[in-house]
C-alpha positions as CSV (number, residue, x, y, z in Angstrom):
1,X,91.9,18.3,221.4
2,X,93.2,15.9,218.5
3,X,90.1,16.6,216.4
4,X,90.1,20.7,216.9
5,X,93.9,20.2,215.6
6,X,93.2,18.5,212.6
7,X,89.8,20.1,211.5
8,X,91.2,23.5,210.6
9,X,93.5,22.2,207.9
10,X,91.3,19.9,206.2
11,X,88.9,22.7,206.1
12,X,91.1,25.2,204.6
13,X,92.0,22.3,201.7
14,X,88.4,21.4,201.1
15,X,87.9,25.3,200.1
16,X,91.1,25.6,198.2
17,X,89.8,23.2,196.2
18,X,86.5,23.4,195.9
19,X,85.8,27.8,196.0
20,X,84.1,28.2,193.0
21,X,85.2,31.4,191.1
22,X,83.8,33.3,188.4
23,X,85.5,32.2,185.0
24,X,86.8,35.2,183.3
25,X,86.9,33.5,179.7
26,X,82.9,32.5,179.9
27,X,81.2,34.9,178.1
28,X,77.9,34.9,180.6
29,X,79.6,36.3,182.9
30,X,81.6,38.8,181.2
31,X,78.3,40.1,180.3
32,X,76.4,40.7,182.8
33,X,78.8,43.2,184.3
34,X,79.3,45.3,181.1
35,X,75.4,45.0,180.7
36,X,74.9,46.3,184.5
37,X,77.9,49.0,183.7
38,X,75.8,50.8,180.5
39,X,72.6,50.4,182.1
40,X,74.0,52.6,185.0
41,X,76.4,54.9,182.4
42,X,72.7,55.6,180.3
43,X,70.9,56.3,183.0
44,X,73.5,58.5,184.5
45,X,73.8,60.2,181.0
46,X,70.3,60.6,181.0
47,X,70.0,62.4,184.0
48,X,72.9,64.6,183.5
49,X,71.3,65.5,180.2
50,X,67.9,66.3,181.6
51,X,69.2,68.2,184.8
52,X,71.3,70.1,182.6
53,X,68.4,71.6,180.5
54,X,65.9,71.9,182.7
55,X,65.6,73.2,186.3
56,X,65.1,70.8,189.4
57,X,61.3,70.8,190.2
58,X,59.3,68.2,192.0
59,X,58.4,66.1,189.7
60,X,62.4,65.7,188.5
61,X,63.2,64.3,192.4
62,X,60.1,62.1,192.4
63,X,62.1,60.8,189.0
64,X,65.5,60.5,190.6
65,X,63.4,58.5,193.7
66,X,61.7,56.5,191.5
67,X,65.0,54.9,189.9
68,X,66.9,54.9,193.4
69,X,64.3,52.3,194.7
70,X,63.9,50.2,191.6
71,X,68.1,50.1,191.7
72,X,67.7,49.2,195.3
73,X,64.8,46.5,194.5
74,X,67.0,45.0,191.7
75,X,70.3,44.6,193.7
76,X,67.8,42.9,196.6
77,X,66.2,41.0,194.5
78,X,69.5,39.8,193.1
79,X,70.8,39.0,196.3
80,X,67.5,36.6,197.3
81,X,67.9,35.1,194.3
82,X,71.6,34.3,194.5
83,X,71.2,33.1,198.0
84,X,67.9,31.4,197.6
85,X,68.5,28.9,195.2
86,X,69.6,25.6,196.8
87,X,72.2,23.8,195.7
88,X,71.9,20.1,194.7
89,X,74.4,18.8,197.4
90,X,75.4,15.4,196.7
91,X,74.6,12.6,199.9
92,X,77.5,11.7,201.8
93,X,77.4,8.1,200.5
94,X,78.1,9.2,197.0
95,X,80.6,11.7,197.9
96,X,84.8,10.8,196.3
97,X,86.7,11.0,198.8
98,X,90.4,13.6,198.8
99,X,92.7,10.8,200.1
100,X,93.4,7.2,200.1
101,X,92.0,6.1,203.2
102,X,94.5,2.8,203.0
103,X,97.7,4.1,202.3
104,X,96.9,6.7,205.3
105,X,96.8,3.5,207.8
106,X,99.4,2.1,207.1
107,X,101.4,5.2,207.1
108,X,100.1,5.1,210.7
109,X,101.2,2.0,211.4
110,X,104.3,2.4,210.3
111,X,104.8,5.2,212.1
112,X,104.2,3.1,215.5
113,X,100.4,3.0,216.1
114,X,98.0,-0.3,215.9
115,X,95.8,-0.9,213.6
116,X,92.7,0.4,215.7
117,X,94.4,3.6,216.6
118,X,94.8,4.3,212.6
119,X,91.5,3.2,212.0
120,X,89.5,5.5,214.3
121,X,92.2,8.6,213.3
122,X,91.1,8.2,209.8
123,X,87.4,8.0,210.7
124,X,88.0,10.6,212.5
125,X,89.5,12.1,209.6
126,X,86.6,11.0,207.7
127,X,83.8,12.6,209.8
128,X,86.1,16.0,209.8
129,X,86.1,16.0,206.0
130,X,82.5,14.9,205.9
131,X,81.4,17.9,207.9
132,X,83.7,20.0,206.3
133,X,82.4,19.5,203.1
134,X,78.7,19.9,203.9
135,X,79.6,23.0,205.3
136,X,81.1,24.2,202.0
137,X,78.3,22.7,199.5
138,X,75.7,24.5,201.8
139,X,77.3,27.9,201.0
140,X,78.2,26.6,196.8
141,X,76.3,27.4,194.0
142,X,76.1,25.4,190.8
143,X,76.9,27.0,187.8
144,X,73.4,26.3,186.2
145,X,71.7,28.4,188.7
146,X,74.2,30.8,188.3
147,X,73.2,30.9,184.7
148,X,69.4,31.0,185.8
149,X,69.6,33.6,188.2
150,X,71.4,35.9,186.3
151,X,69.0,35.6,183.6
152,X,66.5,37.1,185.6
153,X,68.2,39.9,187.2
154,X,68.8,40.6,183.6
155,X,64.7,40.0,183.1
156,X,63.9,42.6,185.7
157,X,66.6,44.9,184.6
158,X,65.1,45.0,181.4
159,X,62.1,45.6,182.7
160,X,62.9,48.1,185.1
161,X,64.6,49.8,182.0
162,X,61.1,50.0,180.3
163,X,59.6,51.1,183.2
164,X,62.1,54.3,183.6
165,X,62.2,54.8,180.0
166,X,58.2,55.5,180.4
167,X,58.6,57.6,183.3
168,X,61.7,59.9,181.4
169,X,59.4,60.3,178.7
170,X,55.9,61.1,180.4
171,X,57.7,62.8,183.2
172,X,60.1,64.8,180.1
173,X,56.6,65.8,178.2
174,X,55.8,67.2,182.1
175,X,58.9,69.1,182.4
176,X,58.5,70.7,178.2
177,X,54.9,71.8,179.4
178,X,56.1,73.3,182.4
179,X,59.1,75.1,180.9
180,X,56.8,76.6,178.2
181,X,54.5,78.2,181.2
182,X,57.2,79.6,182.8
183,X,58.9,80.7,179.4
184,X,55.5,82.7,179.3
185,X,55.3,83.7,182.9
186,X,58.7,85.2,182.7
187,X,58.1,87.1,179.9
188,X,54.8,88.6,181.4
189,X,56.8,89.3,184.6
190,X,59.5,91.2,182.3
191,X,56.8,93.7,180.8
192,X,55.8,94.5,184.2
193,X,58.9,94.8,185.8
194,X,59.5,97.2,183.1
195,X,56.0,99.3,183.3
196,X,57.3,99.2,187.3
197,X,60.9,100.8,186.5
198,X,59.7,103.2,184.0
199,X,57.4,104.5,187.2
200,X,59.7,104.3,189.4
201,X,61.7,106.5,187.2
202,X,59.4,109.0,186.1
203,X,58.4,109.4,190.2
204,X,61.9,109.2,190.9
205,X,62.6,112.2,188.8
206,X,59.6,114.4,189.6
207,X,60.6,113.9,193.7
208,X,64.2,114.9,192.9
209,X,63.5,118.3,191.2
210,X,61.3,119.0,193.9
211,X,63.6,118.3,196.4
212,X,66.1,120.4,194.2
213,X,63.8,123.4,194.4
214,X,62.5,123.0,198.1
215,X,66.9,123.3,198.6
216,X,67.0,126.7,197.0
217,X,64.4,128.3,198.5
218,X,65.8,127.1,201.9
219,X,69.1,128.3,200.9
220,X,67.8,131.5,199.8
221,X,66.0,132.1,203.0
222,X,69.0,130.8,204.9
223,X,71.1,133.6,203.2
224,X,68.2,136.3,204.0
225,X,68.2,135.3,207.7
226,X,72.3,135.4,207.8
227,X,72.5,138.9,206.3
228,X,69.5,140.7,209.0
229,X,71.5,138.9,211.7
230,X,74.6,140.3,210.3
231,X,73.2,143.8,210.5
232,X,71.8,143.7,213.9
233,X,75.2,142.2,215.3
234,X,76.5,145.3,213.9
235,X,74.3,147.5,214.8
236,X,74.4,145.9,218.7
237,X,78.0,146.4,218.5
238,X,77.8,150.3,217.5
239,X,75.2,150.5,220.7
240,X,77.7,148.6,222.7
241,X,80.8,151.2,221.5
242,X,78.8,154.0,222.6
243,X,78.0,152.3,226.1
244,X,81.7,152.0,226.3
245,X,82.4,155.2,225.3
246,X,79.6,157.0,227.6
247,X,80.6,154.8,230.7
248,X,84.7,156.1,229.8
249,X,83.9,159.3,230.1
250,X,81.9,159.4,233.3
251,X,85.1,156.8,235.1
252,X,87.3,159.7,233.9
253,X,85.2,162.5,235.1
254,X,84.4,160.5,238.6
255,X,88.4,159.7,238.6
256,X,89.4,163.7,237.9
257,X,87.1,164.4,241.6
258,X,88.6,162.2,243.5
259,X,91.7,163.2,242.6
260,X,91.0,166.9,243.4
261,X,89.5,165.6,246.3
262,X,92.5,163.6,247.6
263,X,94.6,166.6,247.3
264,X,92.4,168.8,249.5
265,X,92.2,166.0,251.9
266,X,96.0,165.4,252.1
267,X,96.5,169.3,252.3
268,X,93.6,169.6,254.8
269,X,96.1,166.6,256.8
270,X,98.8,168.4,256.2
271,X,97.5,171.3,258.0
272,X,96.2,169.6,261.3
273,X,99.4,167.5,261.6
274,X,101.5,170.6,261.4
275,X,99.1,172.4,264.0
276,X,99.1,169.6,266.4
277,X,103.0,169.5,266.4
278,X,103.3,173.2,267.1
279,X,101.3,173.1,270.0
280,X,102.9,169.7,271.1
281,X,106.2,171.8,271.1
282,X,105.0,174.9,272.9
283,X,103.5,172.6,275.7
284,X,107.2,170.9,276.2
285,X,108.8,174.3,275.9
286,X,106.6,175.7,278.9
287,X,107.2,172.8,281.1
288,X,110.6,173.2,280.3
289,X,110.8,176.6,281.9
290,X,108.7,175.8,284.6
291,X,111.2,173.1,285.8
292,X,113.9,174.8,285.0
């Protein structure tokens, strides 16, 4: 438990003072940024230029692949290289020491404990340092390979550049070639679209007079065939007023006998009722006076 206590702080010390960090007033590495940062602003100017002028094709995205993967292979490659390189990690023998091994036991023993007991606390001490320290020159770099592998990153930047300049220009000779076929192309397509339209036109036209004059003969025939159904609604009409007219007359005629005929029926009635009475009468009046 003693030595997980007093590991972490020593390690935390050892990379306080040992971290290397990049120096901001060494010109190498002021460069190498700035370089990296107008290699990527031309070839992003470069591509906004040519996409601008020219329509995406095939050949443009084969382009835009093309430098995606060698920007891919050069950060990889820069990685390996910054992590390949071994550093020259000094033996623990020849290593300085951070603290006065001496003046560290007798603080010990002054602080109650024998002479053993500080002893084996400052080996202890020691081997936690030790440790410590190979841990951190394992994962160090030296500023010489720094140097080296920067310079070539910068090596196969540069060459990478070549190698896209070459494509830009063969594939930009491509793209001029292509845009001069289609320049031609399009202007064949424009004469026949207009050859098409002036047909089109011209066919248009002729259909709509015809249509225009098929219209008025149906509208004249339409008018014809109104006007002879016109005059034999009339004329069914006058046929049905005379119908009328005919079937009036025989109602009234039929109504004028029955009338007559009514009468001589009611007088005929009349007649029998009256007759019946009177001999009603003279049969009470006889047995009257034979009773009485």
């Amino acid at each position: 438990m003693a030595l997980k206590q007093c590991r972490s702080p020593f390690r935390s010390i050892g990379f306080k003072r040992l971290e290397r960090r990049p120096d901001p007033a060494s010109p190498q590495e002021k460069g190498v940024p700035s370089r990296l940062t107008t290699i990527g602003t031309a070839a992003a100017f470069q591509f906004s230029a040519s996409s601008s002028s020219f329509e995406p094709s095939l050949r443009w995205r084969r382009l835009s692949a093309l430098r995606n993967i060698s920007l891919r292979k050069i950060n990889a490659s820069a990685q390996t290289l910054q992590y390949d390189l071994k550093p020259d990690v000094p033996q623990a023998g020849g290593r300085k020491l951070l603290f006065d091994t001496h003046a560290v036991v007798r603080l010990l023993e002054e602080n109650g404990l024998s002479t053993q007991q500080a002893e084996v606390l400052v080996q202890v001490l020691l081997r936690t340092t030790s440790s410590n320290m190979e841990i951190i020159y394992s994962d160090m770099v030296t500023k010489v390979q720094q140097e080296i592998s920067l310079l070539q990153v910068m090596s196969k930047i540069a060459a990478v550049k070549k190698d896209m300049v070459i494509l830009e220009k063969s594939e930009f000779s491509t793209l001029l070639a292509e845009n001069e076929k289609l320049k031609v192309q399009l202007a064949q397509l424009k004469v026949q679209l207009a050859d098409v339209m002036s047909k089109l036109r011209s066919d248009n036209i002729l259909d709509i007079n015809m249509e225009k004059s098929r219209a008025k003969e149906l509208k004249a025939q339409h008018e014809k065939k109104l006007l002879e159904t016109r005059t034999e609604i009339l004329e069914m009409t006058a046929e049905q007023d005379r119908h009328l007219t005919h079937t009036n007359m025989k109602i009234d005629t039929e109504v004028a006998g029955l009338k007559t005929m009514l009468e001589a029926h009611k007088l005929d009635t009349i007649k029998y009722l009256a007759g019946s009475v009177f001999t009603c009468l003279t049969v009470v009046l006889g047995f009257y006076r034979i009773w009485m």
